[in-house]
N, C-alpha and C positions, 0 to 999 in steps of 0.2 A: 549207215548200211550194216546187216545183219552181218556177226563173224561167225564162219562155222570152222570145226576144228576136222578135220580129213585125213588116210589114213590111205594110201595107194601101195601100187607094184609096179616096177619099171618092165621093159623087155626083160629083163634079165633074172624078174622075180625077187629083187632084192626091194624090199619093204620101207618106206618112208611116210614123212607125217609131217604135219605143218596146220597153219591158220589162214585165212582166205576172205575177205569183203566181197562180198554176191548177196545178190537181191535175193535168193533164191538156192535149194541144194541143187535145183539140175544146173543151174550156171556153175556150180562148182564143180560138179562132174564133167561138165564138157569142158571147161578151163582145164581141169586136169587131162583130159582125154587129149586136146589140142598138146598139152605138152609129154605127149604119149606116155602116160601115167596110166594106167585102170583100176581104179577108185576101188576102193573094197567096204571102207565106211567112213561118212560125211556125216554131222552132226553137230546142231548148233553149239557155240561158245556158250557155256551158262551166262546170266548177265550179271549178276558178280563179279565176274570173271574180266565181262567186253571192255569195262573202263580201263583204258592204261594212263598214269599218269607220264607224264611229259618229261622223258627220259630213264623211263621204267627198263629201256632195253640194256641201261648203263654205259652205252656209249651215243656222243651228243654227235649233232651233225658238223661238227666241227673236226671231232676227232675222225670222221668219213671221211672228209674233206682234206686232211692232212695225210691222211690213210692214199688216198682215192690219188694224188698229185705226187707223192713219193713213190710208190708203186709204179705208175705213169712214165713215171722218170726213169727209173732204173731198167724196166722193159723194154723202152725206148733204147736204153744203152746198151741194150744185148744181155741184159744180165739173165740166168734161166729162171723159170717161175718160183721151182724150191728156195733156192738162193734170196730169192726177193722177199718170198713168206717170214722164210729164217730171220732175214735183216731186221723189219719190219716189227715181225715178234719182239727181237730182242731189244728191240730199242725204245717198245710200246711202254711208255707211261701210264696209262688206262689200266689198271688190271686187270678188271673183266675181259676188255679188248685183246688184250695180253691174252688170255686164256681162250678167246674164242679166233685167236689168229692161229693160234698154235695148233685148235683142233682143225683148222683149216689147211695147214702145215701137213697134218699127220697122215690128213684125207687123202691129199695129193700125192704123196708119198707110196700111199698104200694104193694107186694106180685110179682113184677116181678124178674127173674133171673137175676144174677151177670154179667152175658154172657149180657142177653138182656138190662142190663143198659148202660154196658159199652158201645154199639151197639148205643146207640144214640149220641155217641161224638165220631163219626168216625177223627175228626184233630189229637183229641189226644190218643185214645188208634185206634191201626190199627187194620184190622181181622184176621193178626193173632193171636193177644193175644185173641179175644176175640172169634174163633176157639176154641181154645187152653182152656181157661176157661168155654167154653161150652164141653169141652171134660169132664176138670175134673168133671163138676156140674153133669151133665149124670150117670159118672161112682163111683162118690162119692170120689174122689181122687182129691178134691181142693188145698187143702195144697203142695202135692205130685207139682202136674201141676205150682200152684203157685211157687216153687222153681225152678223148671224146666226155669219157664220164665223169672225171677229175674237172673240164669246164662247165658239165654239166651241174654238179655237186658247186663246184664253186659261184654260179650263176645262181642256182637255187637258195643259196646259205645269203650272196647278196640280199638278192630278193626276198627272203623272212628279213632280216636286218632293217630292210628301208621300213616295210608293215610294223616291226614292232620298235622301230625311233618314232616313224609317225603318233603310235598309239601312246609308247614310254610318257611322253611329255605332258600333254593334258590330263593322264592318268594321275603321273605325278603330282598335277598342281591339284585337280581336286580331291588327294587325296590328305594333303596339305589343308586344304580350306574345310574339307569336312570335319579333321581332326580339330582345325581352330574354330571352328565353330562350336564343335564340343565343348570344348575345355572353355570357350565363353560362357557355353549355357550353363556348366555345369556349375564352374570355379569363377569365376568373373561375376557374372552379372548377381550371383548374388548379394556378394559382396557389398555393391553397389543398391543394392534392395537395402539388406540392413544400413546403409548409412542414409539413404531416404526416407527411412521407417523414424531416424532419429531427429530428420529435417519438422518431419508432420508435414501437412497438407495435402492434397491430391497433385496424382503425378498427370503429365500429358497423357495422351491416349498411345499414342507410338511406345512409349517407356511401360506403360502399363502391359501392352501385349508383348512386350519384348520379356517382362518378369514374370510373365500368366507361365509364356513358351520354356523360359527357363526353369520355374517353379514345375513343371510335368515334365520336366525332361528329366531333374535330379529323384522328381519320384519315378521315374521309367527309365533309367539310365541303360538299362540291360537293352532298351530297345537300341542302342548305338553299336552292341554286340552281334544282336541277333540278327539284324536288321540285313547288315553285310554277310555273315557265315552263313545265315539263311539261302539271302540271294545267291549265293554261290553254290551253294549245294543246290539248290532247284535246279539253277542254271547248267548246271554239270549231269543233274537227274535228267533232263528234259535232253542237254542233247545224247546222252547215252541211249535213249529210247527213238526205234528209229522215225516214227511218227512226229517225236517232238526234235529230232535236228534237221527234219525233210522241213519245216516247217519255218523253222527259225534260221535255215541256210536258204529260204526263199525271200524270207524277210530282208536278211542281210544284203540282197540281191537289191531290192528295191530302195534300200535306205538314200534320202538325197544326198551326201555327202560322202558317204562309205560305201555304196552299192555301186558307181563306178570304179572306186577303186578297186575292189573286189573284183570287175568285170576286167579291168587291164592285168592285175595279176594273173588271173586264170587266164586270160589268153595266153600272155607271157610264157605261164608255166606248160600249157598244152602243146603253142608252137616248139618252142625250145623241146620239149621230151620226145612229140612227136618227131619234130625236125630231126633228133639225133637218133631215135629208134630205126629211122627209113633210111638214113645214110646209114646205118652200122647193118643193112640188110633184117631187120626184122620184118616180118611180112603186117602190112598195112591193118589185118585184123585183130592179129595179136599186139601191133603198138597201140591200136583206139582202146584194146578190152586194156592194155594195161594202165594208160593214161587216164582212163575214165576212175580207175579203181582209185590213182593217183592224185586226182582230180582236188580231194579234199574239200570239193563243196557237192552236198547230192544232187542239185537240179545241174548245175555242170555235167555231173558224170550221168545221168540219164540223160542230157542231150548229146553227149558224146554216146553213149551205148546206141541211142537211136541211129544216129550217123551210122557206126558200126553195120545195124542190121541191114541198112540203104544201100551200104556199100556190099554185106554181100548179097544182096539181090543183086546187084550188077552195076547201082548207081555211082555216078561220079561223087568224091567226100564235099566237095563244096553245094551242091547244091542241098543234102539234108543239115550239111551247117546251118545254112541259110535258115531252112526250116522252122528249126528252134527257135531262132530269134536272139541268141543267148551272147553273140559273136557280132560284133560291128561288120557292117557290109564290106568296108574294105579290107576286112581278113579273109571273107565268104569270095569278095572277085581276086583277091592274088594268090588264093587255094585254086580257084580256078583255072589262074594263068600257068600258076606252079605246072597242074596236071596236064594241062593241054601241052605245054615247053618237055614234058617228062624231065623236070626238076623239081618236082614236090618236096623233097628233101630240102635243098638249097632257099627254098622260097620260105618257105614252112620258119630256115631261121632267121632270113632276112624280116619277117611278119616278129620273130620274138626282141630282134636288137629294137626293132622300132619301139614297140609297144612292153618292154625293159627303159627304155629313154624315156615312153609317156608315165609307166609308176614315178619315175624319178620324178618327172614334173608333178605328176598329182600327190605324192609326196610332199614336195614344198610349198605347194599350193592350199593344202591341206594344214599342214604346218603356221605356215600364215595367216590360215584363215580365222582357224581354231585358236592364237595367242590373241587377239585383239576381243574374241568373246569372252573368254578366262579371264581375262581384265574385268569386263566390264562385269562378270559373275561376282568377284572378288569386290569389286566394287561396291556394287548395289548390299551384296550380304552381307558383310563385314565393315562394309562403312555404315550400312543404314543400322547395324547395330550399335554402334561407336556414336552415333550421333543419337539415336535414341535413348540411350543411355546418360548423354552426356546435355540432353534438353533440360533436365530439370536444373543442371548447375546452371546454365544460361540464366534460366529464369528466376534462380536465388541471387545472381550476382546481380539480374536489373534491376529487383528490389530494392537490394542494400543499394546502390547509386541513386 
């Protein structure tokens, strides 16, 4: 999704500025208008600029996370908000975070809200914590909201964890098997060329294609370089263009093995966000436009933005779920029950502990499935090199006997 980079005025005329994911600049403007901002100039992120590397903001979600359950705690204990800033700062290891607590310290201080401090270091706190803490500030339920986001943070940091153990392991092993396969082709097997060179004779056919592949690999050896740096920079070009990640985040969607998991996590993430935005009192349109932005896959958040508009024409949220297609029917009928019971909140996170419990199992199931083909990958390429290799000594020892 496009970033544009905006430039508003509060009631008060005091001037602020930030970045924003919108299909569009009037969605930017009305998102800013909805948070009674009036826009002065919106204008795209150069795309230079849109690529952030993964942990570009200096602080990881880890440190949120430890940030997000300490804070939690001491508000819970009656401590006052300056107090909790102060603490927090002083004991922050992160220096960046260090420096961007402090100006968060100072803000408050100087008589603006918790909400609106956090709002000037969009890298590091996103909108919707800072929703979410404008909820609690509004309704005098900081502490309450503060917990609320501390399970929230801590639920979400689980949930990348299990995604990226799933992925870590077979990542691992072929990156293991591509490197020994290299160092076959390049270092090995010739090896074994010059000492059949010194046997004479003609090799098997298997041994011959296996010293053809190694023989072009050591004159192309760069392509073992390029080959990976390559794909990686396409792969990073393509999704920074929004054409090429609307495209390859639909793919991901379909894939057989991945494209469900993908579909339980984004439930997971949507119920959970949603679920905790509608109990901390956010209003039902601003939790779908924030979730959707949230969303992290595009055909996700375009079927949530659709919901969105359904809903404000007048429609109940479960039925343009449904629409999409995007959501298993039994999230689509217990959104429904949710709403008719007027507990959409409460239901919204009993749909996330569920389908939190089903990543775990597709998780392990996934795990599972993926070690017994790694085998047999390892197998077939690495032995059938070993053995092609090792045909011709067979065949000089049945001579000599």
């Amino acid at each position: 999704m496009p970033v544009f980079q905006w430039t508003a005025k509060t009631k008060s005329g005091e001037v602020r500025s930030g970045e924003m994911d919108a299909p569009n600049k009037d969605a930017v403007e009305q998102r800013l208008r909805g948070q009674q901002l009036t826009p002065s100039k919106v204008k795209p992120k150069p795309a230079e600029l849109a690529f952030k590397m993964p942990g570009s903001s200096g602080v990881s979600t880890r440190d949120l996370m430890i940030f997000t359950r300490q804070f939690s705690t001491m508000i819970d204990a009656g401590l006052p908000l300056v107090q909790c800033l102060d603490i927090l700062h002083q004991q922050q290891e992160n220096l960046h975070f260090k420096k961007v607590l402090g100006a968060v310290k100072v803000d408050v201080e100087s008589g603006k809200t918790f909400a609106d401090a956090l709002a000037k270091h969009p890298k590091v706190f996103d909108t919707l914590m800072v929703n979410l803490v404008a909820a609690g500030e509004t309704g005098g339920i900081l502490d309450t909201i503060m917990t609320r986001i501390a399970m929230q943070t801590e639920k979400s940091v689980k949930l990348a964890k299990q995604i990226k153990g799933a992925l870590f392991y077979p990542a691992a092993v072929m990156t293991v098997a591509v490197g020994a396969v290299a160092v076959l082709l390049l270092f090995v097997i010739p090896v074994f060329e010059k000492m059949f060179a010194d046997f004479g004779g003609s090799l098997p056919v298997p041994t011959q294609m296996v010293i053809d592949l190694s023989n072009w690999s050591v004159e192309h050896w760069y392509i073992f370089i390029i080959v990976p740096v390559g794909g990686a920079l396409a792969f990073r070009a393509i999704r920074n263009n929004p054409k090429g990640r609307h495209a390859t985040d639909k793919i991901a969607l379909g894939l057989p093995v991945f494209g469900p998991l993908i579909r339980k996590t984004s439930t997971a993430r949507f119920t959970r966000t949603m679920g905790t935005m509608l109990s901390s009192g956010v209003p039902i349109l601003d939790a779908l436009d924030i979730v959707a932005r949230a969303s992290g896959n595009l055909i996700i958040a375009e079927g949530i933005q659709y919901a969105r508009r359904k809903v404000s024409e007048g429609k109940t949220l479960a039925e343009p779920l449904a629409e999409t297609k995007l959501f298993p029917s039994m999230v689509c009928q217990m959104v429904s029950i949710g709403e008719s019971a007027g507990a959409l909140d409460t239901m919204l996170n009993k749909i996330a502990d569920f389908y939190e419990d089903e990543v775990d199992a597709a998780v392990a199931g996934l795990t599972s499935l993926l070690e017994p083909l790694i085998m047999v990958f390892l197998a077939v390429v690495l032995g059938g090199f070993l053995i092609a290799m090792y045909l011709p000594i067979f065949t000089i020892a049945g001579n000599i006997t």
